[in-house]
C-alpha positions in Angstrom: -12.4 -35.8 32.8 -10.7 -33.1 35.4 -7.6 -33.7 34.5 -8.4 -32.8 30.8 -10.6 -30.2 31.6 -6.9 -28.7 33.9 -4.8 -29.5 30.9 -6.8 -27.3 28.7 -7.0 -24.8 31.1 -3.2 -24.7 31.8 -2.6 -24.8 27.8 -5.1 -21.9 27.1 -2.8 -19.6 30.1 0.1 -20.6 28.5 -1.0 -19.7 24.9 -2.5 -16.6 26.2 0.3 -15.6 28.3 2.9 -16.2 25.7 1.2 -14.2 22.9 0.1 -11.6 24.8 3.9 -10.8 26.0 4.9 -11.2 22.5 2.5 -9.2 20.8 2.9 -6.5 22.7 6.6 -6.7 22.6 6.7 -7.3 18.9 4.4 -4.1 18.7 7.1 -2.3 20.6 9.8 -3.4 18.4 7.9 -2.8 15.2 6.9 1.0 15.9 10.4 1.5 17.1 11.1 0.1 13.1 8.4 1.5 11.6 9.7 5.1 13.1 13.4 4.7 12.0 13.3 2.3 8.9 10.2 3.5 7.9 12.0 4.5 4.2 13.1 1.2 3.5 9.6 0.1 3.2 9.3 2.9 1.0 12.3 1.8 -1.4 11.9 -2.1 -1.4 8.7 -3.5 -0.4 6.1 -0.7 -1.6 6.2 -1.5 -5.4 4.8 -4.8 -6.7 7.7 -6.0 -8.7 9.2 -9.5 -8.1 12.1 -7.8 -5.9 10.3 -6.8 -3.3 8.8 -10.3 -3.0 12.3 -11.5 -2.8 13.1 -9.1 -0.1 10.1 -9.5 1.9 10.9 -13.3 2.0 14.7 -12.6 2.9 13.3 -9.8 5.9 10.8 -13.0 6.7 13.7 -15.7 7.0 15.6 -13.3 9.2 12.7 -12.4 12.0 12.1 -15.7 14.3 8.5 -15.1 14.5 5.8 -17.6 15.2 3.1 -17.6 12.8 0.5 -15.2 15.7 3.4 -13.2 16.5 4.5 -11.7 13.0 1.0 -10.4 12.8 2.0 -6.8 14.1 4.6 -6.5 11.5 2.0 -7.1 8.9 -0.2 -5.0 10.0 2.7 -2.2 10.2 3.5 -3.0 6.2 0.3 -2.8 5.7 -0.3 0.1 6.9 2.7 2.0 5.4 1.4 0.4 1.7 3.0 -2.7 1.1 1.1 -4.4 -1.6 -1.0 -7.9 -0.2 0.9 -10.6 -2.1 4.3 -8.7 -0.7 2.7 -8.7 2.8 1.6 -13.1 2.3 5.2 -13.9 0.9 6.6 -12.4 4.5 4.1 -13.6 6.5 4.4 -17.1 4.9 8.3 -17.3 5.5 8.5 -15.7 9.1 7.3 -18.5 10.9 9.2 -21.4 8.7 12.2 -20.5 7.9 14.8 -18.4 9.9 18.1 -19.3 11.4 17.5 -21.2 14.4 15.0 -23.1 12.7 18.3 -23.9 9.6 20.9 -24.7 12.4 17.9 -27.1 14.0 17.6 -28.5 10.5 21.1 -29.3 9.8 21.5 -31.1 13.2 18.6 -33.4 13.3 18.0 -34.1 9.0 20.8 -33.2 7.7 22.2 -30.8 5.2 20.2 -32.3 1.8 16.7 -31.6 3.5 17.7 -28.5 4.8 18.5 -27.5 1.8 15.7 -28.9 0.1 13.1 -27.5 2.5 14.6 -23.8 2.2 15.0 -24.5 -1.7 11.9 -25.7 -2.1 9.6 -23.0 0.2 11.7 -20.1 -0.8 10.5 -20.7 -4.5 6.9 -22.2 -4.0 6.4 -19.2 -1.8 7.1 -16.7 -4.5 5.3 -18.1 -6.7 2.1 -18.0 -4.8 2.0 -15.1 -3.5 3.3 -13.2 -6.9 -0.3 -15.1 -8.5 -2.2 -13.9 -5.6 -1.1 -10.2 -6.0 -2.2 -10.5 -9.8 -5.7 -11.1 -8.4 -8.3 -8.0 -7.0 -6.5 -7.9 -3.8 -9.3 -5.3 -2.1 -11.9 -7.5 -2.0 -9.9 -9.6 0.7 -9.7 -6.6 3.1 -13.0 -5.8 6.1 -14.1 -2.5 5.2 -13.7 -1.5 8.5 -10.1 -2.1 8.6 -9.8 -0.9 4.6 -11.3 2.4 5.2 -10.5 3.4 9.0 -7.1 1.6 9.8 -5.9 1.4 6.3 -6.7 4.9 5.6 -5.1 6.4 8.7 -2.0 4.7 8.3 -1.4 5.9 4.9 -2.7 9.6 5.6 0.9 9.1 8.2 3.1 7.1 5.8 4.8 10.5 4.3 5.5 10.9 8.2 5.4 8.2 9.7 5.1 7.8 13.4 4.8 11.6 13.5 2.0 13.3 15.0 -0.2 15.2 12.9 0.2 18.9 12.2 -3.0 21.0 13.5 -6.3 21.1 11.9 -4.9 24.4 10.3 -2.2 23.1 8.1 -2.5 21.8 4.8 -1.3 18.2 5.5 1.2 16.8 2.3 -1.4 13.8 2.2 -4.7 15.5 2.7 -5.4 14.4 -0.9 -5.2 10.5 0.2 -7.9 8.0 -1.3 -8.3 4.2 0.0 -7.7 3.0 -3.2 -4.3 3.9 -3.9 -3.1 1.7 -1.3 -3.4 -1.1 -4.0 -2.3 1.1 -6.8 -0.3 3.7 -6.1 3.3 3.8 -3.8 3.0 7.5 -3.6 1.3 8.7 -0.8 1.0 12.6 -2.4 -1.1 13.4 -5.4 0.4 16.6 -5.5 3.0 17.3 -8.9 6.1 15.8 -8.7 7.7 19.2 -8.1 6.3 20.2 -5.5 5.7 17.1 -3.4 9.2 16.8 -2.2 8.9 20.4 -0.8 5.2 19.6 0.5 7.1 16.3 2.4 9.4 18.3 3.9 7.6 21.0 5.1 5.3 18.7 7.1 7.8 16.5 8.2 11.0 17.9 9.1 9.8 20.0 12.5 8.3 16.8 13.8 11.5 14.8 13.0 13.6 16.8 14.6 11.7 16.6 17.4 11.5 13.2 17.4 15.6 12.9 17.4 15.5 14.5 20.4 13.1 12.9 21.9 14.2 11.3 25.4 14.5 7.3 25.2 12.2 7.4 28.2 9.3 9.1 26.4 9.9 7.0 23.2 9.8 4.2 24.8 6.5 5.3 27.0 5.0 6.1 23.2 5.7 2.6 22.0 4.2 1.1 24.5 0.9 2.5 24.2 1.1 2.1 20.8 1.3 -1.7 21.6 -1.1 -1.8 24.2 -3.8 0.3 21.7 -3.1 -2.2 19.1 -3.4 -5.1 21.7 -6.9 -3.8 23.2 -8.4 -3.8 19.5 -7.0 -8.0 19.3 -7.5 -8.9 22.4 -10.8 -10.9 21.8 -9.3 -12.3 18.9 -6.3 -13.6 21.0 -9.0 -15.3 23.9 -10.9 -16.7 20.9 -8.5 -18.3 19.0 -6.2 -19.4 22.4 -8.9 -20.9 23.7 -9.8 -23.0 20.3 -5.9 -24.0 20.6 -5.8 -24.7 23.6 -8.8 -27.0 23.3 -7.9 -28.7 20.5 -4.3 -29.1 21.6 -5.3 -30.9 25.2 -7.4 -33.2 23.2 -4.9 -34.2 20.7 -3.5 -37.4 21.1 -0.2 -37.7 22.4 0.7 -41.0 20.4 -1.6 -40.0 17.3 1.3 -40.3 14.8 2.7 -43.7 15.8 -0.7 -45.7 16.2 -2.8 -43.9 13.2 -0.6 -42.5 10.7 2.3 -44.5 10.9 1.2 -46.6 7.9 -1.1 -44.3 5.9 1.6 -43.5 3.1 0.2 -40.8 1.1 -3.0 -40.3 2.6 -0.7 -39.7 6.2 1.0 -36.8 4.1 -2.7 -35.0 3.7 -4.5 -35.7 7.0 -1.2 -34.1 8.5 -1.1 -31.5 6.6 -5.0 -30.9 7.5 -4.4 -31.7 11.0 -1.3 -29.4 12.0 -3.4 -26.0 10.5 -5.3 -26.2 13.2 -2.5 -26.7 16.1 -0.8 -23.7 16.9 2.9 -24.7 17.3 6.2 -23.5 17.1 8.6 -24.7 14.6 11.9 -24.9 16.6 9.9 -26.7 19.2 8.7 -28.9 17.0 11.3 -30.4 15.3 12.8 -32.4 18.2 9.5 -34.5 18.3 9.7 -35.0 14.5 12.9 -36.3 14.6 11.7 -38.8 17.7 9.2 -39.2 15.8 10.5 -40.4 12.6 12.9 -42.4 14.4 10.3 -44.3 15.7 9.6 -45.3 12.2 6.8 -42.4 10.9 7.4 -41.5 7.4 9.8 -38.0 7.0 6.9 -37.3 4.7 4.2 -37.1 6.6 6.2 -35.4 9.6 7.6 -32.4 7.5 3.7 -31.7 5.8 2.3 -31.8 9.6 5.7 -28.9 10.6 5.2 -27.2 8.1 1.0 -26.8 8.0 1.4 -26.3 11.7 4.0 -23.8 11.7 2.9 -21.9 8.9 -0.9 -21.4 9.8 -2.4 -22.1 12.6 -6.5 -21.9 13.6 -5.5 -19.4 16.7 -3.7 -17.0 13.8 -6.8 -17.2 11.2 -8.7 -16.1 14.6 -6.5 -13.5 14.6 -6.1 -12.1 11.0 -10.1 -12.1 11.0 -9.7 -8.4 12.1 -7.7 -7.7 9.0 -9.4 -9.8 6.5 -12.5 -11.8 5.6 -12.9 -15.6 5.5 -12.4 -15.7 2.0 -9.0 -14.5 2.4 -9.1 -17.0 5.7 -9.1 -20.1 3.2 -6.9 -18.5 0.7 -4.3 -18.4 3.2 -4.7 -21.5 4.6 -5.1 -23.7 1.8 -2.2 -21.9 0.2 0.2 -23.0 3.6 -1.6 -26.6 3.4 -0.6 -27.2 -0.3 2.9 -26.1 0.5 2.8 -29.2 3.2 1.2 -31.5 1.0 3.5 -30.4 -2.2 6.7 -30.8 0.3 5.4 -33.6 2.4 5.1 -35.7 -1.2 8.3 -34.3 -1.7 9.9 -35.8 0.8 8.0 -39.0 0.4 9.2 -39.8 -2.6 12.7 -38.9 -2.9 
């Protein structure tokens, strides 16, 4: 009973110790992105055409997030505009696919799977979150986050990580509404003549102060940034760390091999189920699928319980609950668990 009760505890200072460093490092790295890339949001990821979709899941493939840890990154695109389903098709593809996790593939299942599991996400992923964009979007958001948050950061996106001008002057973006967010990319309402001129008159001083910054004081900057940003999560973080933590220390160790080891197609679902609640790396997990499978569990049932428990977890639902309500909660997570089920099958059959 001890023992269990220490294991927990030891798993929930892990978890918390681990995402706290890389939240707040993440946040770091993001403003530090968000301050000098903030255009290319602007030019591939703010419209709602199937390109940016495509590039979001590319920019997703390429960051080796875990699914808690690409949560600051959302929250910086969605802040600068990015439409929701463009937002889902990133965070969807950060925590599965991304080089490490290919090289790991290769190695341990070979190149057909890898290539079938990249293949198969890439497109399944695209599709999904291209129908989700189609639907009312806003209704997914808190209010509180839709019209404080939300509102702020697109009152900034024309200057991004730029202080505002005094009280005084007529900001470029003083004309803003919350609603544009899901339908306009344009952060002005002003004519199209004059809102270049109105851009740069508000921004150029600041940036030029901002290229001259020292790195000292930039870097002071982006670490309060982080730490703000932390402070508002943090009881989302103890919450859903100590729910993983829990239900991690009273998981099983030899759950696969003695209760799913001869389930078939029903093993492919209760994994799928089972993983979205584990909070897990990817790359750490595939070593004990391979084990695993080589001690005679189905591929199947292994690649739907990687890719539910990668892909969502019950820690990062905890987390995203200050973004979004639990309708948007389920959406998300029955959307990864279908991917492991769809996949799992897959891989079951082939």
């Amino acid at each position: 009973m001890w023992d269990k009760i220490l294991t927990i505890l030891q798993e929930f200072l892990f978890l918390f110790s681990e995402i706290s460093i890389l939240f707040i490092l993440v946040s770091m790295l993001v403003a530090f992105v968000n301050e000098k890339y903030s255009k290319f949001f602007e030019t591939h990821l703010k419209s709602d055409g199937f390109g940016s979709y495509i590039k979001a899941i590319f920019l997703g493939a390429l960051t080796p997030f875990c699914s808690c840890s690409s949560i600051p990154l959302l929250n910086a695109f969605l802040r600068a505009g990015v439409p929701l389903g463009v937002c889902i098709a990133y965070l969807s593809t950060s925590p599965l696919i991304n080089p490490i996790i290919l090289v790991m593939f290769i190695a341990s299942f070979g190149v057909k799977i890898t290539l079938l599991y990249v293949g198969f996400l890439f497109g399944i992923i695209l599709l999904l979150a291209f129908g989700i964009s189609k639907t009312n979007t806003r209704v997914f958001f808190n209010e509180n986050f839709l019209n404080n948050e939300l509102q702020e950061g697109q009152t900034k996106s024309c200057c991004s990580s730029v202080k505002s001008q005094p009280t005084t002057q007529t900001s470029c973006c003083s004309s803003t509404k919350p609603s544009q967010f899901f339908t306009q990319s344009s952060c002005c309402l002003g004519s199209k003549i004059t809102q270049s001129a109105m851009q740069s008159s508000c921004c150029s001083s600041n940036n030029s102060l901002l290229k001259f910054a020292k790195p000292e004081s930039r870097l002071k900057k982006y670490f309060t940034q982080s730490l703000k940003e932390y402070k508002k999560i943090l009881p989302y973080i103890i919450i859903g760390m100590a729910i993983g933590a829990t239900i991690h220390g009273a998981f099983p160790q030899n759950f696969f091999e003695e209760y799913l080891k001869d389930y078939g197609i029903l093993g492919v679902i209760i994994a799928a189920f089972i993983g979205v609640l584990l909070y897990m790396n990817c790359t750490a997990m595939i070593p004990v699928a391979l084990s695993l499978t080589q001690a005679g569990v189905p591929l199947g049932i292994m690649m739907s319980f990687l890719i539910a428990g990668a892909g969502c977890s019950l820690p990062e639902l905890i987390l995203l609950k200050r973004i979004f309500k639990t309708s948007f909660l389920f959406l998300f997570a029955g959307m990864i668990v279908f991917i492991a089920i769809s996949f799992g099958l897959l891989i079951f059959f082939i």
